[in-house]
N, C-alpha and C positions, 0 to 999 in steps of 0.2 A: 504494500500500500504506500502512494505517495502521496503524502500531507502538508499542506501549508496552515501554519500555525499563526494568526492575525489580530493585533490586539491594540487599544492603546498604551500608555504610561500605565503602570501599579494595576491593569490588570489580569496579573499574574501569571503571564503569558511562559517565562523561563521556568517558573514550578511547574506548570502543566504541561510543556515542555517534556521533559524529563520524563515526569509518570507515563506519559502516552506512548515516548519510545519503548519505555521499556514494556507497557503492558503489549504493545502491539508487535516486539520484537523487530523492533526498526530503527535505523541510524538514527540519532538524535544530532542534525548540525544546524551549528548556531555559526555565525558570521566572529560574532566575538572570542569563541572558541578557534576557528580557525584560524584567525590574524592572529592569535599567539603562538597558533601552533606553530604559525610559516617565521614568525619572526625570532622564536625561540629557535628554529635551526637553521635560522639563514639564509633562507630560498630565497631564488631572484623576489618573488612574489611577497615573500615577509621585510626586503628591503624596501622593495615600492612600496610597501605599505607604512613603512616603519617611522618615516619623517611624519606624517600626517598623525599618525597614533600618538607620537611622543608631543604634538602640540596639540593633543585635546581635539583633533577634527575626525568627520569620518575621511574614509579612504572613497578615492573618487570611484563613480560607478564605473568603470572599466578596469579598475583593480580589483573591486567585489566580485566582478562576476569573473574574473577568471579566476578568483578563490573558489567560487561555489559550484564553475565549470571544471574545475580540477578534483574536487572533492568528490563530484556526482559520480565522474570516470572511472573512479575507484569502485574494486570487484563486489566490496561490504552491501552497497548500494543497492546490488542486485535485487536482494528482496523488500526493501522500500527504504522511506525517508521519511523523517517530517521536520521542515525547514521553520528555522526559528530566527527572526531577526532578519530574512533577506525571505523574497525584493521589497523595499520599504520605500521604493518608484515607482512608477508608470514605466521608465524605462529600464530597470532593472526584470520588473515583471516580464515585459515583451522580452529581453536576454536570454530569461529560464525558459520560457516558452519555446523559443528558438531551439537550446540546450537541447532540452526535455523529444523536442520534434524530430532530432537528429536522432535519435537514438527508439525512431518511432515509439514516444511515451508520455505521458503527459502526466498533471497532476490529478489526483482520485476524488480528491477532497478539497476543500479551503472553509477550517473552523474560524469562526471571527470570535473572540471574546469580548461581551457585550457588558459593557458599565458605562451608567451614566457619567457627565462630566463631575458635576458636583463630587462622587464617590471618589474620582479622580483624585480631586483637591485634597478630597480630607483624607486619604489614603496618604501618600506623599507628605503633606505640609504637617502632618501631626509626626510624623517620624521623631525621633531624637535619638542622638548618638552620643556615647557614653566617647570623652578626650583621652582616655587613658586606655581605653579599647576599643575599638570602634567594631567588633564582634557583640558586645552588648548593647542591643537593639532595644529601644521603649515605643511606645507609641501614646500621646496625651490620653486618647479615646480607649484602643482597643487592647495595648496592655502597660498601664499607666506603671511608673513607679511609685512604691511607698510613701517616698518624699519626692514632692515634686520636684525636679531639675537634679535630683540626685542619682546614680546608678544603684538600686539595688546589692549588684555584684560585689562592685570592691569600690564605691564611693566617690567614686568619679562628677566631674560636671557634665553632665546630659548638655547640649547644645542640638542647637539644625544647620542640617551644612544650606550653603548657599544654594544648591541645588533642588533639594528642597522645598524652599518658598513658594507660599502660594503665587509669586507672578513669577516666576519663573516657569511653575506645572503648566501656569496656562498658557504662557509661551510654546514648550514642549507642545502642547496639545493641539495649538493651532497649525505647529508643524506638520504633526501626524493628518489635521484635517486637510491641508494643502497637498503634505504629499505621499503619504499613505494609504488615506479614504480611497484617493482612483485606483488603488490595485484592487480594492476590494469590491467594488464597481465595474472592472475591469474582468473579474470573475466571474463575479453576478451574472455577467451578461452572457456569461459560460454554462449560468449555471449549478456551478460549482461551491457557493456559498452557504457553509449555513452558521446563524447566527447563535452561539452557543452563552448564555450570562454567567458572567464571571462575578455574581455575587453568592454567598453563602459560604460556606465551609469547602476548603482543599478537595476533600472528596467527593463532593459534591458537583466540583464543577468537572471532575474525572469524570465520573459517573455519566453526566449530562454530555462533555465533548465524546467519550464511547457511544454513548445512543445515536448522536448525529450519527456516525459513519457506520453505524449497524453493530456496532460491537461490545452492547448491552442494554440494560435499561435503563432511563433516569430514575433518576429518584422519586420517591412518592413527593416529597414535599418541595420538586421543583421549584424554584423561582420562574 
């Protein structure tokens, strides 16, 4: 099975990620995994990609795809995929297509994970990160600590990174509506979309992206 995994900011798209490879017994590749992998051994592919990574940008769309056209090539592949993080264009989209069409194949599926914007914000903007680890995670709302601004763990000051903030989310997110929304659009119009909600509980939203593609039930208490 080939799967495109489609989501905004915070939701949850790299956790669902993961569980769905593995329940479906299929490659898990993510764009972010890749560019480390090629620049951790040096490939012409991890150098082109290397100056742009080390100042904070993405890598241009004709470096990505022959990350994800190099990746597909590989023999693992055979018995499916589900891409996480690429094509996140309109012209990235039309590349894999391309890809995919050489090798008379296409993709089977395209899950979107659906949250509203507001959820966005407060998912994101309530974060805090503990200064002295930044492994221990809080969140204001969803798992506050004891004393407010304090870590729990080992005492630390809880802060929000810049990234974070809520006008920054909604920066991010106008980006995704500019230039992500048309891939999914783009599908659509294939057919190949379905809109899976990415609220509730981790397993929950498993449970619900297996049902889209036939490979279980949802849950009684759907969202």
């Amino acid at each position: 099975m080939r799967v495109l995994l489609i989501g905004p900011p915070a939701a949850g798209k790299g956790t669902q990620a993961v569980l769905l490879a593995a329940r479906l017994s299929i490659q898990h590749i993510s764009t972010g995994d890749l560019f480390r992998e090629h620049v951790g051994q040096g490939t012409e592919l991890g150098q082109n990609a290397h100056s742009y990574l080390r100042a904070g940008l993405l890598a241009p769309d004709e470096v990505t795809i022959e990350v994800i056209k190099e990746r597909l090539a590989r023999p693992d592949t055979e018995r499916g995929f589900l891409l996480d993080g690429f094509p996140r264009n309109l012209a990235q989209a039309e590349a894999l297509d391309g890809t995919l069409a050489e090798s008379e194949s296409g993709l089977d599926a395209v899950l979107e994970l659906g949250i509203p914007e507001v959820q966005v914000v407060r998912r994101i903007a309530g974060r805090r990160l503990c200064r002295q680890d930044h492994e221990h995670i809080f969140h204001v709302d969803y798992s506050p600590p004891v004393v407010a601004g304090v870590c729990d763990v080992c005492g630390g000051e809880l802060y929000q990174r810049e990234d974070d903030r809520e006008a920054t989310v909604r920066t991010r997110l106008e980006v995704y509506r500019t230039e992500t929304a048309p891939v999914v659009a783009h599908y659509q119009a294939m057919g190949l979309v379905t809109t899976v909600s990415a609220l509730g509980q981790v397993q929950e939203v498993l449970d619900r992206a297996l049902a889209a593609i036939g490979q279980g039930r949802p849950p009684a208490n759907s969202v």
